[in-house]
N, C-alpha and C positions, 0 to 999 in steps of 0.2 A: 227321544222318547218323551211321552207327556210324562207330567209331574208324576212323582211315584206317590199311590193309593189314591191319583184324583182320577175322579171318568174321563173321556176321550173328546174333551169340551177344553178348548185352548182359550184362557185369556193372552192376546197382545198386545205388548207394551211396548210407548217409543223408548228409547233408549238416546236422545239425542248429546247427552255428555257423560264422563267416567260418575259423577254422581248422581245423573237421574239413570243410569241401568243396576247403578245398587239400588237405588230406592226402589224399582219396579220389581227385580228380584227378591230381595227382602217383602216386600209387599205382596208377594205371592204369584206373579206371573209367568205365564208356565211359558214364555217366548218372548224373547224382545226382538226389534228390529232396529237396527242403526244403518248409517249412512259412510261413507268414507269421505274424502277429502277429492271431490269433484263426481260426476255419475250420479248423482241425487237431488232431488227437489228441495234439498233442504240445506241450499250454500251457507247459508246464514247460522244454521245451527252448530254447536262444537263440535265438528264431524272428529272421529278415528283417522290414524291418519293407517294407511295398507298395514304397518311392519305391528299394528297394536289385534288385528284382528284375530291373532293365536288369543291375546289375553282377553277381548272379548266372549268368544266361544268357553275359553277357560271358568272364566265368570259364572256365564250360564250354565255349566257343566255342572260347579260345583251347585246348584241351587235344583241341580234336574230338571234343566231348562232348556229350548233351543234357541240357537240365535241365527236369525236370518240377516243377510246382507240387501240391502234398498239398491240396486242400479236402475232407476227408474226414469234416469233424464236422457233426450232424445241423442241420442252419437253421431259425430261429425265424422269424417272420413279422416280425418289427421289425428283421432284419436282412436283406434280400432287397434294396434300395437298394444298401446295403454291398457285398451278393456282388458284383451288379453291376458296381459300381464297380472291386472286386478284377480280376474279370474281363477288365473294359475296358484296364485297367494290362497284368495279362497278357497280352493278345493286342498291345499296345503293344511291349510289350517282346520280344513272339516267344520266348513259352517254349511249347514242345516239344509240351509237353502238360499237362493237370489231371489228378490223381489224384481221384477221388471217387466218389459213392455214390447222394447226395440229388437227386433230379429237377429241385429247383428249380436243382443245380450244374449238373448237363447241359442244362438249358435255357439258361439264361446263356450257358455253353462254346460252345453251339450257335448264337446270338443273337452270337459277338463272333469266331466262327471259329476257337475252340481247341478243338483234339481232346483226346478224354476216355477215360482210361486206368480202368475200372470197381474199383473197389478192392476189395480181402477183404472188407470191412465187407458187400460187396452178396453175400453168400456166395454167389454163381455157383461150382455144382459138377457142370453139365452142359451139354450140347452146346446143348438146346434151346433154355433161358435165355441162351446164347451167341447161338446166331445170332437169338432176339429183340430182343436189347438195340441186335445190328449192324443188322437190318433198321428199327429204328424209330429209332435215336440215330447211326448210323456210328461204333460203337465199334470198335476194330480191335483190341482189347487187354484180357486179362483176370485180374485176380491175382485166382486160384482162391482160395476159400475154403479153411481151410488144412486143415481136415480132411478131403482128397483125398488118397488111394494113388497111388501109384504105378501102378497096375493103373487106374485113374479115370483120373488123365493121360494115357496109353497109349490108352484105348477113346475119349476126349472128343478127343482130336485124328486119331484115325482117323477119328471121325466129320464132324468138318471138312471133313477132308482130300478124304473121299466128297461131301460137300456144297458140294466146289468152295470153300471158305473157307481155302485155304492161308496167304492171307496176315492171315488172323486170328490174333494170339499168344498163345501162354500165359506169363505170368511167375508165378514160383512163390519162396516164399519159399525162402533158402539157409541165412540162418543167421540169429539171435539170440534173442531172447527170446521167448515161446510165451505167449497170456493161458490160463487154464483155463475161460474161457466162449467158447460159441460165435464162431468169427471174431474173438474181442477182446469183444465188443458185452454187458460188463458194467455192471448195477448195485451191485455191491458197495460199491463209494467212494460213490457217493450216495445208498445207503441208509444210510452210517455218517455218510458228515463234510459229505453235499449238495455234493460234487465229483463229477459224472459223469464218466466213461472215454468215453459219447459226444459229449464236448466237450473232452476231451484235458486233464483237469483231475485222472486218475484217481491216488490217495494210496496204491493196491496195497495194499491191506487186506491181501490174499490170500496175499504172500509174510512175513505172520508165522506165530508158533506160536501154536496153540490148543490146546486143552483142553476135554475134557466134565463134567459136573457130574451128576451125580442127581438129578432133580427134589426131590427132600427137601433137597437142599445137603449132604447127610452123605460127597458121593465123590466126588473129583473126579481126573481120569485126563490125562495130557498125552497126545497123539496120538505117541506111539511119536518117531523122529527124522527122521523125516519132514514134511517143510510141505506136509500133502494139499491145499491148492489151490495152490502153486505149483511149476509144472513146471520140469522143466532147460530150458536155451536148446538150440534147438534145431541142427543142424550137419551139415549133408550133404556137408561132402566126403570122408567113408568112400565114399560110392558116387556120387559126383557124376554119373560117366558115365552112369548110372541113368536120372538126371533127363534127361540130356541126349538118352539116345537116345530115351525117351519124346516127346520132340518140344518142352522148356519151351526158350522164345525168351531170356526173359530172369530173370536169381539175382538177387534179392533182398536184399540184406542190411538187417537190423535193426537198428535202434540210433542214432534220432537225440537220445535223450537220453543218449548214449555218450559217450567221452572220445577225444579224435583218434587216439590210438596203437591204441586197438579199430579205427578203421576203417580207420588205416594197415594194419597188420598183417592185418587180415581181408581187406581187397579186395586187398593184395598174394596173399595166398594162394590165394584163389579166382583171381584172374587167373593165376598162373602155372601152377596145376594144372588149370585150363581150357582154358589156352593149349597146354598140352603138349598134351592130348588129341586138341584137335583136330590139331595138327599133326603127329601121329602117328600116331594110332588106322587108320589106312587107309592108311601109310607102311611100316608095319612088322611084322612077325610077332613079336618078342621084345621090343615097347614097353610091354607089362604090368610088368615090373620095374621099369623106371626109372621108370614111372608110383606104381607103388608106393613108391617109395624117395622120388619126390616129395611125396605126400602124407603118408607117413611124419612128412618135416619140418614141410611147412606145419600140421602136427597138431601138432607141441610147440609151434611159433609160439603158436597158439592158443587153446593151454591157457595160453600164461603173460599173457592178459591179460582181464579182467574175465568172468565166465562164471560160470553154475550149475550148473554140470555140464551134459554133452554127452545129446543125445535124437535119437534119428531123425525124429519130429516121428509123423503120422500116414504119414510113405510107406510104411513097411513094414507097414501094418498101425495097429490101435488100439494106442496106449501103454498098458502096465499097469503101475503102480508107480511111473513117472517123476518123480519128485518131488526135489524139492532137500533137501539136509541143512541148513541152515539159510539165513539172511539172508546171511552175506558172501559175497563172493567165491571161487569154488574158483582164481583164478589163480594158477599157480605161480610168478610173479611179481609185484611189487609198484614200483612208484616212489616215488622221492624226493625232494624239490624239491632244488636244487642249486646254484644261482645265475640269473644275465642275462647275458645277451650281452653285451659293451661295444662292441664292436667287431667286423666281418667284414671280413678284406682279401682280396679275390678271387684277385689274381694267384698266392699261394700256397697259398690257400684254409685260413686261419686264421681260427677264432674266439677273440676273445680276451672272458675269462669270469671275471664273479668267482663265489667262491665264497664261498655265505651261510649256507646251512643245515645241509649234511653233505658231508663229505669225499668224496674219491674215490681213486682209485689207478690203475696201468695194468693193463690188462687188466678192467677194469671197463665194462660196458654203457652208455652212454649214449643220451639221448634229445633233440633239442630240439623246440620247438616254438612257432609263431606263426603270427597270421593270413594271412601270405602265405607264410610258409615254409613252411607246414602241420607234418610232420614226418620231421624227418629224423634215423636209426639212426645210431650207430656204436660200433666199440669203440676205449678209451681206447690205442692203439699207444703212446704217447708225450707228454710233455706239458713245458715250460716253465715255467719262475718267472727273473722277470730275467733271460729268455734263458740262464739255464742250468737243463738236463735236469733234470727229478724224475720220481719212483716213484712219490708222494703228494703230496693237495694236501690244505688244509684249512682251514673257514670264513674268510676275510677274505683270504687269497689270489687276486692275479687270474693267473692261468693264459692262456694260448695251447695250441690244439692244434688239429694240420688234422682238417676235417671233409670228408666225401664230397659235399658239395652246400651251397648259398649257404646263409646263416642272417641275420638281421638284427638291427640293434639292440632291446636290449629284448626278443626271445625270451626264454624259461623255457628252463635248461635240470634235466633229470633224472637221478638215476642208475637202474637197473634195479638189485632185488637179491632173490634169491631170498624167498619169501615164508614166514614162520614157519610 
C-alpha cells in the first residue's frame, strides 16, 4: 500500500545495500527496489543475497513502504531452475512486485503469484504494447522506455485512460544516471572486457575519453572536452510538475550502485518538492513561489553530491550535446571519513565519537551513517572533549555532540567540505 496519509504518487528508491535502503526509507520513500545476488543489472552493487529478502520487505513494511525485487538481466537456459527458485522465495516472502523484462521472468512471476512491474529494458514506448503486455501477462505497471517525451507520456496515458486502463501506471525515471544505448541494453563492455551491461556486469567503457587516429597513424585528435558517449545524469526536478500532470504514477530514482547520502539527499528532495505540489497546486493561487524557492533548494542539495552534470533526459525533446566534461564527479561537495561512533545515549541524544582521520570544527557539516541508521545530517552546533566545550577537534580525539536522530555503535562518521 502507498505510504499512509500521502496521495497515490510513489517516490522510488534504489536500495542497493542494508544501509542505502534505511536511508531511502527513513528519507521518505514510499518503494524501494533492490537486486539479489545474480538476475540484476547491478552485479557490481551490494546485492541481497535470496534468504535476506523476508528482511528486506520486513524493512519496508515497517516504514509503510513497498519493496520490489529487480530480475531484469536476460536468462540463460541453465539458469531457469534457479529463477524458479528465486521466484518461489519471492512470493514467500510477499514482495510487492518483480521488476523485469525476459518471458521466462514473467512466466515464473506468473506461475508463483508475483506481480510484474515491465522494466525500461522491454523499451515499451506505447499504448499498444501497453495494453498487450496487460491483456496477456496482467501487468499493471510500466517503466517507459526512457527515450519517451513528455508529449509521449501525455498522449500514452490519454490513450489509456480512453481505453478504460486508468488503473494501468506509468513510472518514469526521475533522476540518475542516463546509459547512451538504447534503454541501457548495451554491448560496449562486452565487446571490450566480455562483461555484459545485459547481465549487470557493465565496466562503462563509455564514460572515458577517447581519441581519433588516421588510418596511416600520422594524427591523432582527442574528441574535444567532452565524453561523447557519456551523458549527464539525468534530473527532473526543474519541472517535475511536468511529469506529474502528464499522468507518471511513480519517480524513479537511479543509483543502486550509489553511496547512501545520494539516496538520502535525492529522495529527501524529490519527496518534499512532491509533496508540496500536491498539497498545494489546487489550494492555492500564489503556490508557484514558494514552489520555486523549494526547488531552488532541493537543487543545491543535489548538486553537492555525486553527479555528472544535470540533463533533462529525453522529456523535452532529444538531447544534443549532453555529455559530461569528464570522469569525476561535478559534486560541489565532497566527504571525509572522520571517525566511529563509540557510543549513542538516547535520553540526551549524544553521539560520542572518535575522531581518526580528519579534524572538524563547529559549524562544519556532518554526516553519519550505518546499516540501520541509514543516514543522518547535521551541522556541528557544538561539541565536547572531557565534558568541556571546544571549537575544534582532531584525529585521536573522542568528542560528544547531540545529533538530530539515533546513531549507533560503530557507524562512520563524515565531514562534508566544499569540493576543490
Amino acid at each position: 500500500m502507498p505510504s499512509l496519509l500521502r496521495p497515490a504518487v510513489e517516490i522510488l528508491s534504489p536500495a542497493g545495500s542494508e544501509t542505502c535502503l534505511a536511508a531511502a526509507l527513513q528519507a521518505g520513500a514510499d518503494a524501494v527496489y533492490f537486486g539479489v545476488e545474480g538476475f540484476n543489472l547491478r552485479a557490481h552493487a551490494s546485492n541481497f543475497t535470496v534468504d535476506r529478502v523476508p528482511e528486506v520487505v520486513a524493512a519496508a513494511r515497517e516504514h509503510h513502504a513497498k519493496a520490489y525485487l529487480v530480475v531484469n538481466s536476460i536468462i540463460y537456459e541453465d539458469e531457469l531452475d534457479s529463477l524458479d527458485a528465486l521466484l518461489a522465495s519471492a512470493a514467500a516472502a510477499n514482495i510487492d512486485a518483480v521488476i523485469a523484462w525476459d518471458m521466462a521472468v514473467m512466466q515464473a512471476a506468473q506461475r508463483h503469484g508475483v506481480p510484474v512491474m515491465f522494466s525500461t529494458q522491454a523499451s515499451v514506448s506505447n499504448s499498444e504494447a501497453m495494453q498487450f503486455y496487460h491483456a496477456q501477462f496482467g501487468v499493471t505497471r510500466f517503466v517507459l522506455a526512457r527515450e519517451c517525451s513528455l508529449e509521449h507520456i501525455r498522449a500514452i496515458r490519454h490513450r489509456l485512460d480512453t481505453a478504460g486502463l486508468a488503473h494501468v501506471e506509468i513510472e518514469a525515471f526521475a533522476h540518475g544516471a542516463m546509459c547512451v544505448a538504447i534503454s541501457g541494453r548495451c554491448f560496449m563492455s562486452y565487446e571490450q572486457h566480455g562483461k555484459s551491461a545485459n547481465r549487470g556486469e557493465c565496466l562503462q567503457p563509455c564514460r572515458r575519453e577517447y581519441g581519433i587516429m588516421s588510418t596511416d597513424g600520422k594524427s591523432a585528435y582527442t574528441l574535444g572536452n567532452d565524453y561523447v558517449m557519456s551523458p549527464k545524469d539525468l534530473c527532473t526536478l526543474p519541472f517535475i510538475e511536468q511529469l506529474l500532470e502528464a499522468g507518471v504514477h511513480s519517480f524513479k530514482i537511479e543509483g543502486r550502485n550509489r553511496n547512501p547520502e545520494y539516496v538520502s539527499l535525492t529522495t529527501r528532495a524529490y519527496r518534499r518538492v512532491i509533496d508540496f505540489y500536491l498539497a498545494n497546486h489546487l489550494r492555492s493561487d500564489d503556490w508557484r513561489s514558494g514552489f520555486q524557492a523549494i526547488k531552488d533548494e532541493e537543487m543545491q542539495r543535489l548538486q553537492s553530491v555525486y553527479h555528472r552534470g544535470f540533463s533533462d533526459g529525453f522529456y523535452q525533446g532529444k538531447p544534443v550535446a549532453e555529455w559530461t566534461q569528464g570522469r569525476s564527479s561535478a559534486a560541489t561537495r565532497k566527504k571525509l571519513h572522520l571517525g566511529r561512533v563509540l557510543n549513542y545515549y538516547a535520553q540526551p541524544s549524544v553521539a560520542h565519537i572518535r575522531i581518526e582521520d580528519h579534524g572538524i570544527s563547529t559549524g562544519d557539516e556532518l554526516m553519519i551513517q550505518g546499516p540501520t541508521t541509514g543516514v543522518v545530517t547535521l551541522t556541528c552546533d557544538g561539541m565536547r572533549l572531557d565534558e568541556s566545550p571546544i571549537d575544534t577537534a582532531k584525529p585521536g580525539d573522542e568528542i560528544t555532540l547531540i545529533v538530530p536522530a539515533p546513531v549507533r555503535r560503530g557507524d562512520t562518521a563524515f565531514v562534508r567540505v566544499p569540493q576543490a
